[in-house]
The first five atom37 places (N, CA, C, CB, O) and aatype in JSON, in Angstrom:
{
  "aatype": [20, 20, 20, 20, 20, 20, 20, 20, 20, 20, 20, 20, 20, 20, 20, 20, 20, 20, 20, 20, 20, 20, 20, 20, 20, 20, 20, 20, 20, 20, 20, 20, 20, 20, 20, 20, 20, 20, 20, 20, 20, 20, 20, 20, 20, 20, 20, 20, 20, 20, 20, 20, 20, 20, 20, 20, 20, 20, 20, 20, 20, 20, 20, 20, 20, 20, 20, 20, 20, 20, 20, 20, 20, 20, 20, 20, 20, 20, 20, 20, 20],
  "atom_mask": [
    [1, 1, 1, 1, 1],
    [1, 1, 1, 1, 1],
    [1, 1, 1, 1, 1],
    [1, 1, 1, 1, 1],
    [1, 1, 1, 1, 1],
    [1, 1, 1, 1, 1],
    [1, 1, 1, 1, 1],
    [1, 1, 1, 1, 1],
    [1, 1, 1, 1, 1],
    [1, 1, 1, 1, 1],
    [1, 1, 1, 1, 1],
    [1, 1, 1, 1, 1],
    [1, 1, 1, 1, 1],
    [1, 1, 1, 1, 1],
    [1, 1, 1, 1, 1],
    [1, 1, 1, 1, 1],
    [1, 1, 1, 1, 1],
    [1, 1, 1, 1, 1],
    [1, 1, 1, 1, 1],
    [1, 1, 1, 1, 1],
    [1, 1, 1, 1, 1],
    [1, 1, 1, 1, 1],
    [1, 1, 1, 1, 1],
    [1, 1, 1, 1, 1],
    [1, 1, 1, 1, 1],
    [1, 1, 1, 1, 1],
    [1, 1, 1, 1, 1],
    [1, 1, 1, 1, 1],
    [1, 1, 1, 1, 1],
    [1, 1, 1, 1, 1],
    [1, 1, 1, 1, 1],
    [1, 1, 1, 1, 1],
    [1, 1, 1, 1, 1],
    [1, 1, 1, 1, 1],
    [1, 1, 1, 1, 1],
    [1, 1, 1, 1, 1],
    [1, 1, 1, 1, 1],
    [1, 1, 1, 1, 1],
    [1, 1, 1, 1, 1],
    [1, 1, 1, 1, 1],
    [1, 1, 1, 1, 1],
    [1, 1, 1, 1, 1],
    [1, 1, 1, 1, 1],
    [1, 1, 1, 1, 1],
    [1, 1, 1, 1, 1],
    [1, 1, 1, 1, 1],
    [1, 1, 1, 1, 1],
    [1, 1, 1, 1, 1],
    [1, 1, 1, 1, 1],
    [1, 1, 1, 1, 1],
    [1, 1, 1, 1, 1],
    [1, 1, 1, 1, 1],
    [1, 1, 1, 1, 1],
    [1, 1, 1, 1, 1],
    [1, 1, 1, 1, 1],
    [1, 1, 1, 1, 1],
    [1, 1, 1, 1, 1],
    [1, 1, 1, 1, 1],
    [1, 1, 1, 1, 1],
    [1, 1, 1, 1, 1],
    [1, 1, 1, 1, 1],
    [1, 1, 1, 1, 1],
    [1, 1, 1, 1, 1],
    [1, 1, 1, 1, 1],
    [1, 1, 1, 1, 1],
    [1, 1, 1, 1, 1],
    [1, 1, 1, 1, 1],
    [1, 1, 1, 1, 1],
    [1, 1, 1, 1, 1],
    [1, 1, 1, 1, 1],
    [1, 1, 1, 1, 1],
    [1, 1, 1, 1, 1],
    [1, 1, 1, 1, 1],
    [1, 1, 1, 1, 1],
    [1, 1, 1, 1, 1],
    [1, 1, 1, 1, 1],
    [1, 1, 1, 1, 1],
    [1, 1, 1, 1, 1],
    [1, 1, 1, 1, 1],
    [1, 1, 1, 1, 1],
    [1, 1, 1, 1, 1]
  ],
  "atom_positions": [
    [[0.83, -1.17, 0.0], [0.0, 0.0, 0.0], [0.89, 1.25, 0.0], [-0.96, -0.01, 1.21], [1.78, 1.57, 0.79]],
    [[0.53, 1.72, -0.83], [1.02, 3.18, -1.17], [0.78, 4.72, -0.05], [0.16, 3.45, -2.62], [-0.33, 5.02, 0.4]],
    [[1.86, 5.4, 0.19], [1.87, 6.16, 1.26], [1.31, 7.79, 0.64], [3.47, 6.06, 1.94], [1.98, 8.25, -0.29]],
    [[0.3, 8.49, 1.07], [0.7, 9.66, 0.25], [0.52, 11.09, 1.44], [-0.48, 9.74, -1.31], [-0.22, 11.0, 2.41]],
    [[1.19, 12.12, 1.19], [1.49, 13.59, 2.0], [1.02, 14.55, 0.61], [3.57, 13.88, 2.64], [1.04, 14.11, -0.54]],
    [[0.64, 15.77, 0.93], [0.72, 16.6, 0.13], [1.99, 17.51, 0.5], [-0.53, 17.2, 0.06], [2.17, 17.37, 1.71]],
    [[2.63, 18.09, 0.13], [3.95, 18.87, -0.26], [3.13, 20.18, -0.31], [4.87, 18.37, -1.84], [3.32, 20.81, 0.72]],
    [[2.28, 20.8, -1.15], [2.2, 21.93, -1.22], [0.82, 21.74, -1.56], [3.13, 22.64, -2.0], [0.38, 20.77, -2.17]],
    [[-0.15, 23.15, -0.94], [-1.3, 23.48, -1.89], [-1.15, 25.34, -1.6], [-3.12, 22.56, -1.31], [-0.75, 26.18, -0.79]],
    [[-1.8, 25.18, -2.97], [-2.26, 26.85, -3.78], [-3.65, 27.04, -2.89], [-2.73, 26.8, -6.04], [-4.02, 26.16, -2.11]],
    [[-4.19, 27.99, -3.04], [-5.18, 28.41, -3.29], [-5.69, 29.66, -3.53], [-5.58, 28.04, -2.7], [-5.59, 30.67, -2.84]],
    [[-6.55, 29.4, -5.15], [-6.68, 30.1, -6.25], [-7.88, 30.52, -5.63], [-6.63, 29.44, -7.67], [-8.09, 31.64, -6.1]],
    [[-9.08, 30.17, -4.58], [-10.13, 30.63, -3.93], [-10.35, 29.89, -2.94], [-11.15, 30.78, -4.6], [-9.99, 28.71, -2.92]],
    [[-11.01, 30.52, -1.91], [-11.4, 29.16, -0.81], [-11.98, 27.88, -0.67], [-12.04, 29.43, -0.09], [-11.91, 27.25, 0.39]],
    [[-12.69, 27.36, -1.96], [-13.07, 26.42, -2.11], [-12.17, 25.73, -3.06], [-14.22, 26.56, -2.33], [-12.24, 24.5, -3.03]],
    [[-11.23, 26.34, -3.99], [-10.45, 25.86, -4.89], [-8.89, 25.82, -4.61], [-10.75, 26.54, -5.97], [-8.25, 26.83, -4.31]],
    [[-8.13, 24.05, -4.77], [-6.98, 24.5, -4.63], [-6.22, 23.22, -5.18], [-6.71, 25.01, -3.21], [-6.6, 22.05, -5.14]],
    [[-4.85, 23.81, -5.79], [-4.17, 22.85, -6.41], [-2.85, 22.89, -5.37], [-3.93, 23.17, -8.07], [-2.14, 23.75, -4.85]],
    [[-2.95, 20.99, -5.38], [-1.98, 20.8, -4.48], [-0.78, 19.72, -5.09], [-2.72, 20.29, -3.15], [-0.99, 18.96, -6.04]],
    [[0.32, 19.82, -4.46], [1.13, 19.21, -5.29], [1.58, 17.86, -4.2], [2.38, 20.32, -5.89], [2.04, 18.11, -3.08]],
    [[1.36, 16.38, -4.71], [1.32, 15.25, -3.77], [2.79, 14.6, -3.63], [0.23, 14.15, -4.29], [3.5, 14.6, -4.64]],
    [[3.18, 14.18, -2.69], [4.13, 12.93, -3.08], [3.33, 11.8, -2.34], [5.89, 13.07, -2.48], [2.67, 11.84, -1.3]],
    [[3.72, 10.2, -3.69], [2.63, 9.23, -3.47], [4.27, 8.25, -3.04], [1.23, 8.73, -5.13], [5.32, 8.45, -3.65]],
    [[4.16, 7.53, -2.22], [5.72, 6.3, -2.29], [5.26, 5.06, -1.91], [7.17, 6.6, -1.09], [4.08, 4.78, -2.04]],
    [[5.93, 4.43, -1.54], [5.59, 2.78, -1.29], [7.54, 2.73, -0.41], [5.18, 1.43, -3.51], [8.49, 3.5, -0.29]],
    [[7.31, 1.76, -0.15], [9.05, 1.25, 0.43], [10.61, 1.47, 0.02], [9.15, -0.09, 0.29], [11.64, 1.54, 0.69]],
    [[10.29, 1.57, -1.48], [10.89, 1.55, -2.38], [10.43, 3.26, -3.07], [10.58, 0.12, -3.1], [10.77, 4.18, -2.32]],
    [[10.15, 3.42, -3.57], [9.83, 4.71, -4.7], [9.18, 5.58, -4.35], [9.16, 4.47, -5.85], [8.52, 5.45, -3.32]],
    [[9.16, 6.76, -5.09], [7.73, 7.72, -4.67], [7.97, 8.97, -5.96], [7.81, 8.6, -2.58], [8.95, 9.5, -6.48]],
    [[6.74, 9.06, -6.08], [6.59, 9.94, -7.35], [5.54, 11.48, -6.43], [5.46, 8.76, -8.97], [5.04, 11.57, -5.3]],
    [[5.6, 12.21, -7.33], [4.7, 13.4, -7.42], [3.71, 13.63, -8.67], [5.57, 14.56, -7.36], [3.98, 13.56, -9.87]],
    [[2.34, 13.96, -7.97], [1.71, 14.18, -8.58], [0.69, 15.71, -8.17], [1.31, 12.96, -8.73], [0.86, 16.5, -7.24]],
    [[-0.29, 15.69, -9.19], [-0.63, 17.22, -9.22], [-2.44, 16.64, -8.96], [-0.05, 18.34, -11.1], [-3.05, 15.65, -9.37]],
    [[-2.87, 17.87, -8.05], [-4.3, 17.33, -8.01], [-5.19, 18.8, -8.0], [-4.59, 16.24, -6.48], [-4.87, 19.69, -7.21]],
    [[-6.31, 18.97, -8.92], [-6.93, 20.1, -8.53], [-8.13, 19.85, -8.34], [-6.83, 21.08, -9.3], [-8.92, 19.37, -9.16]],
    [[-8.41, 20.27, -6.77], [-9.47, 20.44, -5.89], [-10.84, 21.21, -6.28], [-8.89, 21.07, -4.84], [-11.13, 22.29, -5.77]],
    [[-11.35, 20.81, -6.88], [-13.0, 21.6, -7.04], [-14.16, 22.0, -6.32], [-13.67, 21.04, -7.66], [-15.32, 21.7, -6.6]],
    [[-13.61, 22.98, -5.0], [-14.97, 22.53, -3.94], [-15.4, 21.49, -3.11], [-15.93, 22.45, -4.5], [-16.51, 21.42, -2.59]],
    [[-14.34, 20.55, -3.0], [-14.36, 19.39, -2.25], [-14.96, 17.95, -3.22], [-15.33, 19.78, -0.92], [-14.66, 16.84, -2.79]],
    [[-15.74, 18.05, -4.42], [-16.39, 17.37, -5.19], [-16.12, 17.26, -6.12], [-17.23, 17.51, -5.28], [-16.92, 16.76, -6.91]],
    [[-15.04, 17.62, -6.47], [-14.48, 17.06, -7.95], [-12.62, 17.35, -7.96], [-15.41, 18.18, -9.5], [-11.96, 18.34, -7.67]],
    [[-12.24, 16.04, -8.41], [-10.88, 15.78, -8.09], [-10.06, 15.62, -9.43], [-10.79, 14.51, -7.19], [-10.24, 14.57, -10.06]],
    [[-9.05, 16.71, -10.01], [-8.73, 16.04, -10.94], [-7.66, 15.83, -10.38], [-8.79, 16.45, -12.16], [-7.33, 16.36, -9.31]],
    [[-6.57, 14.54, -11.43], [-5.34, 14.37, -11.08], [-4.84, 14.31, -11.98], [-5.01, 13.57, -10.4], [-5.43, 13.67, -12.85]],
    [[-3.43, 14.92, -12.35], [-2.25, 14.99, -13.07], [-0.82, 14.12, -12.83], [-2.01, 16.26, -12.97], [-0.16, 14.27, -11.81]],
    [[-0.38, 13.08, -14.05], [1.11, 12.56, -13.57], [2.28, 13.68, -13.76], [1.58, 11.17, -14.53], [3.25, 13.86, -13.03]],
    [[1.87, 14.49, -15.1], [3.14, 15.15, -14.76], [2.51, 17.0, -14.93], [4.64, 14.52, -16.1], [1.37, 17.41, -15.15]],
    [[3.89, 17.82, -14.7], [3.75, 18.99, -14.33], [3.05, 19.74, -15.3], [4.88, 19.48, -14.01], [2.16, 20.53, -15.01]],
    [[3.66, 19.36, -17.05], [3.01, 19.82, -17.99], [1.49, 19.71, -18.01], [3.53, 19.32, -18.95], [0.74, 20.68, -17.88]],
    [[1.05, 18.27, -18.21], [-0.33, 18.54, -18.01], [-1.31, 18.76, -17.76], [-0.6, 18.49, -18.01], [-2.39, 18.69, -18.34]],
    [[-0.72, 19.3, -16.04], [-1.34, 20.18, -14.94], [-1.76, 21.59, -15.42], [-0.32, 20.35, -13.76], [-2.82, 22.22, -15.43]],
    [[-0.41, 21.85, -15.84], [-0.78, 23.78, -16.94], [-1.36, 23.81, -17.8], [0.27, 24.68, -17.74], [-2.0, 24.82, -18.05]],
    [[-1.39, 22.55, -18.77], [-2.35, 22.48, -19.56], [-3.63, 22.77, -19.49], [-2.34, 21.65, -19.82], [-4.12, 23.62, -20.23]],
    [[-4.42, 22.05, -18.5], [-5.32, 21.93, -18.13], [-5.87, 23.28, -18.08], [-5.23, 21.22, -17.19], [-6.84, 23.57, -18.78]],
    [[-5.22, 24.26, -17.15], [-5.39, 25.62, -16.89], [-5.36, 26.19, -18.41], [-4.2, 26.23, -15.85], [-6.26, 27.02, -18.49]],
    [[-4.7, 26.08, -19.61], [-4.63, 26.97, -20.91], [-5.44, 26.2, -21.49], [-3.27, 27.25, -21.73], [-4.95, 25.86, -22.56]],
    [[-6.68, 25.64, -21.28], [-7.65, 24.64, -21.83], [-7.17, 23.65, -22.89], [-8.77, 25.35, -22.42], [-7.85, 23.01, -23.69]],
    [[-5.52, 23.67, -22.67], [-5.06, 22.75, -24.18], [-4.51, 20.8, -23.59], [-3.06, 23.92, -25.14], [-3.74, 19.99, -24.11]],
    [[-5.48, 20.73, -22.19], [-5.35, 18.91, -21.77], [-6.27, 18.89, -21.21], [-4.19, 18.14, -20.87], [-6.88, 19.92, -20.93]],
    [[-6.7, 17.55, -20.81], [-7.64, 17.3, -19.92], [-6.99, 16.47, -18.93], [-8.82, 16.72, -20.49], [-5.93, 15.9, -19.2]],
    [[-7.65, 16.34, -17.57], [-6.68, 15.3, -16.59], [-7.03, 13.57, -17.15], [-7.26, 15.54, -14.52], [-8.1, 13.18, -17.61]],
    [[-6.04, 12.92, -16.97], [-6.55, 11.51, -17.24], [-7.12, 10.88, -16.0], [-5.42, 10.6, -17.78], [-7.47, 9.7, -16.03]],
    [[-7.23, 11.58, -14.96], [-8.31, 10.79, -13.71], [-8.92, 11.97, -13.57], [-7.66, 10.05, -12.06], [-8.52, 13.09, -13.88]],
    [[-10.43, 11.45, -12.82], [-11.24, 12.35, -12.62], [-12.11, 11.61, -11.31], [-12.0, 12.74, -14.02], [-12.5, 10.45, -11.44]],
    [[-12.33, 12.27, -10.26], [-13.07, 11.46, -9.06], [-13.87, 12.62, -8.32], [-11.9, 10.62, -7.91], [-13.66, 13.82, -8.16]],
    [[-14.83, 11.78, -7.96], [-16.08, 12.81, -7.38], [-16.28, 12.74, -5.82], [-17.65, 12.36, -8.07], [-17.18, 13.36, -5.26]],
    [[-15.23, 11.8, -5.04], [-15.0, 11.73, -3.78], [-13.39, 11.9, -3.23], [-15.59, 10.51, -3.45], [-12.55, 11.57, -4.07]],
    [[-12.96, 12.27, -2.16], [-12.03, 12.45, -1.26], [-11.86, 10.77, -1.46], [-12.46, 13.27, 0.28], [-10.82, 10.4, -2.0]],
    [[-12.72, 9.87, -1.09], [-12.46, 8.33, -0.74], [-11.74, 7.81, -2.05], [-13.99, 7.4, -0.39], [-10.66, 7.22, -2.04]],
    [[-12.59, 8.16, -3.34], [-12.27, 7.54, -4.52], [-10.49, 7.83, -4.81], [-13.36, 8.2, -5.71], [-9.58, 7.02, -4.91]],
    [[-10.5, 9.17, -4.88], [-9.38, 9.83, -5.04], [-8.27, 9.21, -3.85], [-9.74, 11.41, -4.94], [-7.06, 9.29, -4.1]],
    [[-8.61, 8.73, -2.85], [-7.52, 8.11, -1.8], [-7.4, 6.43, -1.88], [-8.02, 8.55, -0.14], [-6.29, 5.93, -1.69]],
    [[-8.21, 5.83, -2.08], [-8.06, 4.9, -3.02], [-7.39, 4.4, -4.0], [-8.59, 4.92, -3.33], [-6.95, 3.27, -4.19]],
    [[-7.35, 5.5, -4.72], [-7.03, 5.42, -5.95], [-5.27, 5.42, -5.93], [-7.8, 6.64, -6.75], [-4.49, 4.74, -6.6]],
    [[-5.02, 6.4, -4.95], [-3.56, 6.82, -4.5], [-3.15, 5.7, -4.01], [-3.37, 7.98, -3.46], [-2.12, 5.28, -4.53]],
    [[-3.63, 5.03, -3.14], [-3.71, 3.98, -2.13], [-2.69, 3.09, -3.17], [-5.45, 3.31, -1.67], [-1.48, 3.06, -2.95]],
    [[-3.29, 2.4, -4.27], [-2.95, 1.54, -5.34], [-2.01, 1.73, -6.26], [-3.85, 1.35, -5.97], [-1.19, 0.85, -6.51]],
    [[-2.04, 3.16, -7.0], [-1.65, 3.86, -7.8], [0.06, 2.97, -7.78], [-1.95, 5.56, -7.38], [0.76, 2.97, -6.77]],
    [[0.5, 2.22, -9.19], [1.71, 2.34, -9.34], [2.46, 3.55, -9.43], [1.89, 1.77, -10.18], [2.13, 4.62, -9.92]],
    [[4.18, 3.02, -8.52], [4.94, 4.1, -8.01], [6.25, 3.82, -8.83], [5.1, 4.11, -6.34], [6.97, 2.94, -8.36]],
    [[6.53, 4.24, -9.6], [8.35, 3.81, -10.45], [9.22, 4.65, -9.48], [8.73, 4.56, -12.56], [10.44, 4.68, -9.63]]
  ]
}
């Protein structure tokens, strides 16, 4: 099972905020990018580029979760290189 901390969060408004994760296991640990929607909508980013993207409407996130649980879950599992 995979360990995760957040490192940093923004916030762009009080309900909105992008935070930057580290996810590890025993062995490894990566960073990832997550932006917070009001508590109800979770996107997540693997890397830095397609985090900004997102913001210049030119990506979309490849995960998308509508709970805190789903989204920790998801981390929970998430392969770590």
């Amino acid at each position: 099972m995979n360990h995760f901390r957040t490192i940093n969060t923004d916030y762009l408004r009080p309900s909105r905020t992008l935070e930057t994760i580290e996810v590890s296991n025993n062995s490894n640990s990566t960073v990832v990018y997550l932006y917070n929607h009001e508590g109800n909508s979770f996107r997540l980013f693997h890397s830095h580029i397609n985090f900004i993207n997102f913001f210049k409407n030119q990506a979309e996130s490849a995960f998308h979760f509508n709970s805190e649980n789903e989204l920790d879950a998801y981390l929970e599992k998430m392969k770590v290189d």
